[in-house]
C-alpha positions in Angstrom: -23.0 21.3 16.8 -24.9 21.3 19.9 -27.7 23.9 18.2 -28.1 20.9 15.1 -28.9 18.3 17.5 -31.4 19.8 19.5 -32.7 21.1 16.4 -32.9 16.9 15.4 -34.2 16.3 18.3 -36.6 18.7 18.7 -37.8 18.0 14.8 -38.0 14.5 16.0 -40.5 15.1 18.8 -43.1 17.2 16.9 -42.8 14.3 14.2 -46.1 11.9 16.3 -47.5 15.5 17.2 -47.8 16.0 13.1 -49.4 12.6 12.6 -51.6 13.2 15.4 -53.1 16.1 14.5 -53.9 14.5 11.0 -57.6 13.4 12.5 -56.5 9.2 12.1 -56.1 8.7 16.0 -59.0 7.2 17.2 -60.4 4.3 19.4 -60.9 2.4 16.4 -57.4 2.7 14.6 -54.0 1.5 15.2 -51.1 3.0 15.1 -47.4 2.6 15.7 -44.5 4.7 16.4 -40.6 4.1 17.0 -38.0 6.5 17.5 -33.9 6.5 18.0 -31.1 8.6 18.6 -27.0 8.7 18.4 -25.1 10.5 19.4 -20.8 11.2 19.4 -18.0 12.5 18.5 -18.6 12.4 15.1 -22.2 13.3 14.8 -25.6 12.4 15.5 -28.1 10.5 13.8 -32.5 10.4 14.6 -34.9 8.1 12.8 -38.4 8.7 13.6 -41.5 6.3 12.1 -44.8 6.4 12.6 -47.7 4.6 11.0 -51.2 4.1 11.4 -54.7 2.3 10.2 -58.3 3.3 10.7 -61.5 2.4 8.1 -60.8 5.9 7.1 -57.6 5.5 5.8 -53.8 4.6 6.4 -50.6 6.6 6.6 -47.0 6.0 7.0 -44.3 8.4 7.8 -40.3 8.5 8.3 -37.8 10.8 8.8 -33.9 10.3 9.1 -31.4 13.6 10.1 -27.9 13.3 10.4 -25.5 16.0 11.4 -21.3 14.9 11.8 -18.3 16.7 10.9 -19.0 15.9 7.1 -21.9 17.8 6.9 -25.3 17.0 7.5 -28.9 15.9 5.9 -32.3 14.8 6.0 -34.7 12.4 4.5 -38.4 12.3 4.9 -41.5 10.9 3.3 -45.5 10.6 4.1 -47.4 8.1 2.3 -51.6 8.1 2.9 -54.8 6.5 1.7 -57.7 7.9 2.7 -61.0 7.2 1.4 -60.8 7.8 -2.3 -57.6 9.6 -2.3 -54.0 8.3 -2.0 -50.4 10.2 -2.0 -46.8 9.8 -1.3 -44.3 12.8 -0.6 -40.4 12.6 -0.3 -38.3 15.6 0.7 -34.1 15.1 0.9 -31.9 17.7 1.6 -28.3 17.3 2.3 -25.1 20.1 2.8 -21.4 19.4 3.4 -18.1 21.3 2.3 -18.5 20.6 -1.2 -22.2 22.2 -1.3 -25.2 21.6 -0.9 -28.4 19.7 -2.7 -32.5 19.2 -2.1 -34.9 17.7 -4.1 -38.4 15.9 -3.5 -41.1 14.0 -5.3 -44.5 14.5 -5.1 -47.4 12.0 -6.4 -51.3 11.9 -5.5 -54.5 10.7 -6.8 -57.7 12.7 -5.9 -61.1 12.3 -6.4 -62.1 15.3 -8.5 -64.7 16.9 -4.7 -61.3 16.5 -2.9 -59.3 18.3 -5.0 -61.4 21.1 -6.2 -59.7 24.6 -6.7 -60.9 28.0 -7.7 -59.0 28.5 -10.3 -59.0 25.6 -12.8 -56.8 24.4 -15.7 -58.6 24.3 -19.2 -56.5 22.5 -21.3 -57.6 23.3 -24.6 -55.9 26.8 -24.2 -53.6 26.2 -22.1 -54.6 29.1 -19.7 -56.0 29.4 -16.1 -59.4 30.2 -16.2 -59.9 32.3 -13.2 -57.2 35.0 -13.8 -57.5 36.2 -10.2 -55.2 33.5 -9.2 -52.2 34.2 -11.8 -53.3 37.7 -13.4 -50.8 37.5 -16.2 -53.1 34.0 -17.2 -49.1 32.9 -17.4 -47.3 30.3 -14.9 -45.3 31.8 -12.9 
C-alpha cells in the first residue's frame, strides 16, 4: 500500500512540472495550480489541477488517483487552445477484485501546418500514401 501512495504522490508532483514544460509559463500569462491529499486506513486519495492563460493559448488539466482496500483508479484530462488549434484528452483507468477497466477519449482540431504528417490519408482509396509508414498499405 505504501509503494501506491508514493507512486500518487509522486505522479502528483511531476503533474505542474508537465504543464510547465508545455512553453505557456511566461511573464505575461497566468496560471493556477491547487493540489490535495488523504490519506488513512482505508486508502488514499490526490487531486491535482492546474490551469493557465497566455495570448498564446489556454490549457487546463486534472488528475484524481485513488488507491483503498477496494482497489484503486485514476482519472485525468488536458484540455488546450493554442493559436488555431484546440484539444481535449481523457484517460480513466480503474482495477479492483472484480477486474479491471481503461478507456480514454481523444478529440482535436488542427490547422492543416500543425498537423502535417509524412504519410497522409487519401481517401479516395482508402490507402496510406507513403507505404514506408505501414508497408502492408493496411491499418494495422
Amino acid at each position: 500500500m505504501r509503494s501506491i501512495i508514493r507512486f500518487l504522490v509522486a505522479g502528483t508532483a511531476a503533474l505542474p512540472l508537465v504543464i510547465g514544460a508545455a512553453g505557456v509559463a511566461s511573464a505575461d500569462a497566468v496560471e493556477y495550480d491547487h493540489g490535495t491529499v488523504a490519506a488513512g486506513e482505508d486508502g488514499a486519495f490526490i487531486h491535482g489541477l492546474a490551469s493557465g492563460a497566455s495570448e498564446d493559448g489556454a490549457y487546463f488539466a486534472q488528475q484524481f488517483l485513488y488507491a483503498g482496500t477496494e482497489g484503486a483508479g485514476y482519472f485525468g484530462e488536458l484540455s488546450w487552445v493554442y493559436g488555431d488549434n484546440a484539444g481535449h484528452h481523457e484517460v480513466w483507468s480503474a482495477a479492483g477484485e472484480d477486474g479491471a477497466a481503461t478507456g480514454h477519449t481523444n478529440a482535436t482540431a488542427m490547422d492543416e501546418e500543425w498537423g502535417d504528417d509524412d504519410a497522409e490519408w487519401d481517401d479516395d482509396d482508402a490507402e496510406w500514401d507513403d507505404e514506408s509508414d505501414h508497408e502492408s498499405g493496411e491499418d494495422d
